[in-house]
SEBATOR-178229 format. One line per 5 residues: number of its first residue (from 1); for each residue x negated, y negated, z negated of N, C-alpha, C. Coordinates in steps of 0.2 Angstrom, whole numbers, plus 5000, padded with zeros to 4 digits. Layout:
N
NUM	X Y Z X Y Z X Y Z; ...;
//
This chain:
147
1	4996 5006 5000 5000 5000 5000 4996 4994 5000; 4998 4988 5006 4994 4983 5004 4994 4979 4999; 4990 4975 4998 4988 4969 4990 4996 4965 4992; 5000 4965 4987 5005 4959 4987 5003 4952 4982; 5003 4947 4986 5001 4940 4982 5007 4937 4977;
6	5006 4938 4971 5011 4934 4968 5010 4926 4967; 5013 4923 4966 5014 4915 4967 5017 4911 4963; 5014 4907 4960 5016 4901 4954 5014 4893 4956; 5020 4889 4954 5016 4883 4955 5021 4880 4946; 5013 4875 4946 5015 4873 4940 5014 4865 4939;
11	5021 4862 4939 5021 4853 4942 5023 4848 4933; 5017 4846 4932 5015 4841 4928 5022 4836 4926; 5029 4839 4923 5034 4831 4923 5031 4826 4918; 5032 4826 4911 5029 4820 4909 5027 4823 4903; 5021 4819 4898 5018 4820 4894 5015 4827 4895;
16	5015 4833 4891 5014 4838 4895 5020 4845 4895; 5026 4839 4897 5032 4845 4899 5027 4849 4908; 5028 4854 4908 5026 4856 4914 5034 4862 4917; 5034 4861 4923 5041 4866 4924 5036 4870 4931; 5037 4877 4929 5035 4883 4932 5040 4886 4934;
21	5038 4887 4944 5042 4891 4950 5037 4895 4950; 5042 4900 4950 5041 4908 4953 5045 4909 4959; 5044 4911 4965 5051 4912 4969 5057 4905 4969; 5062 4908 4966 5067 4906 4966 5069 4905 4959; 5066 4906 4954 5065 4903 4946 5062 4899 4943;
26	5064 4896 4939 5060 4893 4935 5061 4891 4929; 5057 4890 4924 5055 4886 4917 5051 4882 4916; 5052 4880 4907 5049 4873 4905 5044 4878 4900; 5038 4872 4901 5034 4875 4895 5032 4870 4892; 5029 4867 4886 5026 4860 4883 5024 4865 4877;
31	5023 4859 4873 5018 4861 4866 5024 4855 4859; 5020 4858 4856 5026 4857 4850 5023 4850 4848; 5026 4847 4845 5025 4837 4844 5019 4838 4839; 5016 4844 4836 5009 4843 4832 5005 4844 4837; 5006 4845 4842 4999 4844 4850 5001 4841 4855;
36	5004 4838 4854 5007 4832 4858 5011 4833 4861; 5017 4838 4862 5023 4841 4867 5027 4836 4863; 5033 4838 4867 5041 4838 4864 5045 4841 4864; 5041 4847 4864 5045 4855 4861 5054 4858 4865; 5050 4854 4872 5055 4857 4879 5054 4866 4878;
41	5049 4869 4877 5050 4875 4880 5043 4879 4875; 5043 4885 4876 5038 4888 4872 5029 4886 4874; 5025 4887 4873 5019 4882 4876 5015 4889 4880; 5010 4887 4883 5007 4893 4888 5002 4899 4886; 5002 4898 4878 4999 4903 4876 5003 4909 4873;
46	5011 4904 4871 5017 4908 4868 5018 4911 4874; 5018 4908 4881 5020 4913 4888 5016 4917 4891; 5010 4918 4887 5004 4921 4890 5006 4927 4887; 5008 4927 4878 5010 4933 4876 5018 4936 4875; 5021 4932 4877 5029 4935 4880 5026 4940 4887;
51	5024 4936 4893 5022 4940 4898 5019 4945 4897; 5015 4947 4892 5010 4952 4889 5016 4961 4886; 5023 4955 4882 5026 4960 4878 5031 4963 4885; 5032 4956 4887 5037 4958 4895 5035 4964 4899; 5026 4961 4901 5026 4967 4906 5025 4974 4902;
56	5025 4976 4897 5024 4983 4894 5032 4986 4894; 5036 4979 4890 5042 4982 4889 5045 4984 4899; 5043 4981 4905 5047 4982 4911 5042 4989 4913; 5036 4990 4911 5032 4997 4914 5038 5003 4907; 5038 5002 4902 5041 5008 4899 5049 5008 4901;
61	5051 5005 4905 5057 5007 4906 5059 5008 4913; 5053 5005 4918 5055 5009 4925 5050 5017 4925; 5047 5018 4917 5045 5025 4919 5045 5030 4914; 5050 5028 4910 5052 5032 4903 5055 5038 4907; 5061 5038 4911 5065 5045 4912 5060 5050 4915;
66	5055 5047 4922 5050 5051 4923 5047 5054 4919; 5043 5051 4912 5041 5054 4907 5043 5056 4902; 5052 5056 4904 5054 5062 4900 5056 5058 4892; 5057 5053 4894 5056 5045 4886 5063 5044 4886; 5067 5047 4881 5072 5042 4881 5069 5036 4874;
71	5073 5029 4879 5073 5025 4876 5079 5021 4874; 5081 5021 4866 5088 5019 4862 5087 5012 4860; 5078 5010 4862 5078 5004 4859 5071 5003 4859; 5069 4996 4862 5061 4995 4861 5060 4989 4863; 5055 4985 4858 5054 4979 4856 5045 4980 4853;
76	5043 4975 4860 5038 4975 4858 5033 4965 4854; 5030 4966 4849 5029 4959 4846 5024 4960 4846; 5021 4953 4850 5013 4952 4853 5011 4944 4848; 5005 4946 4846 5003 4940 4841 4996 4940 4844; 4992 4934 4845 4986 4930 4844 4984 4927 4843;
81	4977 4926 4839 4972 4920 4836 4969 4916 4839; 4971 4912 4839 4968 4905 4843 4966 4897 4839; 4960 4897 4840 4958 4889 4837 4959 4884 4840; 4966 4879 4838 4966 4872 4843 4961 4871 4843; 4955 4870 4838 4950 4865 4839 4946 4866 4843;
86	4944 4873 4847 4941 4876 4853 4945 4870 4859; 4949 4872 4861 4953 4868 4866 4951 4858 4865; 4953 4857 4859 4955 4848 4857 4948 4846 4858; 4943 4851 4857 4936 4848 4857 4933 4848 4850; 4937 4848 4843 4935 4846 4838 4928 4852 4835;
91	4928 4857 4839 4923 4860 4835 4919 4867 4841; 4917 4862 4846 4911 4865 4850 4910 4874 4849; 4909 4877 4843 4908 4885 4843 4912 4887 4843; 4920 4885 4841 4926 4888 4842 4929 4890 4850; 4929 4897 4849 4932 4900 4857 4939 4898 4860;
96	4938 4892 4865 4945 4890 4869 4948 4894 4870; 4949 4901 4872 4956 4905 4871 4959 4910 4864; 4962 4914 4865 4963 4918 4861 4956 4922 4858; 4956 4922 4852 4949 4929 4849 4953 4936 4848; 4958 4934 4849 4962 4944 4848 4970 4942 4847;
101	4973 4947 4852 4979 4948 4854 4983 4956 4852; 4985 4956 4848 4988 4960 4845 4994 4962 4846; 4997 4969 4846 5005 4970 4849 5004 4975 4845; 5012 4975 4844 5016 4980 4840 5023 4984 4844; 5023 4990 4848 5027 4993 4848 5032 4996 4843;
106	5038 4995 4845 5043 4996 4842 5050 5001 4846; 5048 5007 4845 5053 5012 4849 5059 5015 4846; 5062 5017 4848 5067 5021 4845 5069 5025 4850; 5068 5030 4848 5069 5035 4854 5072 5044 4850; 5074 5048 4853 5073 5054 4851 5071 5058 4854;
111	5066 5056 4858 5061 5060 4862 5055 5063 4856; 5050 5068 4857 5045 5070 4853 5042 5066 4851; 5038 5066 4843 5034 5059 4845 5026 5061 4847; 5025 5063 4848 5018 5066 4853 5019 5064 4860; 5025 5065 4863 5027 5064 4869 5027 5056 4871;
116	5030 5053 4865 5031 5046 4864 5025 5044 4864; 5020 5044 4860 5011 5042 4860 5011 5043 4866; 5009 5047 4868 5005 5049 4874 5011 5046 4880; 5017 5045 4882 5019 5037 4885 5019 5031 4883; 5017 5029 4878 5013 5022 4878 5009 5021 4880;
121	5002 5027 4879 4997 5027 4882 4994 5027 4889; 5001 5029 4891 5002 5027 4899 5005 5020 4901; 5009 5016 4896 5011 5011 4899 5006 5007 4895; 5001 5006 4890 4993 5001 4889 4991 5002 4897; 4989 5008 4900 4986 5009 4903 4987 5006 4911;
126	4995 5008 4912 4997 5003 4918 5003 4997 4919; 5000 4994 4912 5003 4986 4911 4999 4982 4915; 5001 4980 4921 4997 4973 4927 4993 4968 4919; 4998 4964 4914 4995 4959 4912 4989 4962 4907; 4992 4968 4904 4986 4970 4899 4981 4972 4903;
131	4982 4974 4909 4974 4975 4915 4970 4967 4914; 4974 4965 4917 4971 4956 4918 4967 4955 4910; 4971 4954 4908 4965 4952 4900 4960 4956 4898; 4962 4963 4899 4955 4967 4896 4952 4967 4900; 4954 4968 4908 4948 4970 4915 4947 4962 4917;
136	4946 4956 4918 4948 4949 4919 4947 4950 4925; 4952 4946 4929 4950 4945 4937 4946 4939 4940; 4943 4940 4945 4941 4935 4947 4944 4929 4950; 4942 4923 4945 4945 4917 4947 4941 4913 4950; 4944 4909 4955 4943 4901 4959 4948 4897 4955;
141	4945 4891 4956 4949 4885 4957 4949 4879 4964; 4951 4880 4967 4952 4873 4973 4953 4867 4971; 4952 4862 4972 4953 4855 4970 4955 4852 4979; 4961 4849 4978 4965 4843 4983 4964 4837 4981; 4961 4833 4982 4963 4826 4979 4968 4821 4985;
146	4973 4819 4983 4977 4817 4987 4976 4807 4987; 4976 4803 4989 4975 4797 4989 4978 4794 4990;
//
């Protein structure tokens, strides 16, 4: 199968509300009034780790029945540590992203639970986001300057 390119554009409204298109969707993200937002929407680090619980929770459910998973309920809670003052500038050694990103799977099922381990361990293994973080991809930046 070939590469399919996914596509975001992310347009600056004010202060730093930002509204993100996908397709035919969209949302708002900003930062909460202790960083300068107006607490339009959750901020891009809270949407780093929604994306993170989303894509585990959409891998175990388009591949539970293949694996034999019933799933009666799953909720997954994704938490990480991050230093504003990395990012603010306030403290140079401090690491500008996350230092560790933590999840907690939450199943309910009456499948075996050996069965159940070992289908998580297939959906860690083929979550697109949790590849992206632990394998990093290669990134560019272009820059447009418009006058």
């Amino acid at each position: 199968m070939a590469k399919e390119v996914f596509k975001s554009v992310a347009t600056l409204l004010e202060g730093v509300t930002v509204e993100c298109v996908s397709r035919d969707h969209k949302f708002i993200l900003d930062e909460p009034p202790e960083l300068g937002g107006a607490d339009k929407g959750m901020n891009p680090c809270e949407a780093l780790l929604s994306a993170l619980g989303a894509c585990k929770c959409i891998v175990a459910g388009a591949f539970s029945k293949a694996h034999g998973i019933d799933i009666q309920d799953l909720k997954i809670e994704v938490e990480g540590d991050l230093d504003p003052d990395g990012f603010l500038g306030k403290n140079k050694e401090a690491k500008i992203g996350f230092s560790e990103i933590r999840t907690t799977i939450n199943i309910k099922s009456s499948s075996d639970e050996d069965k159940i381990k070992e289908f998580i361990e297939f959906v860690e293994k083929t979550c697109p986001i949790a590849d992206t973080l632990v394998n990093t991809a290669n990134y560019t930046t272009d820059v447009n300057i418009e006058g």
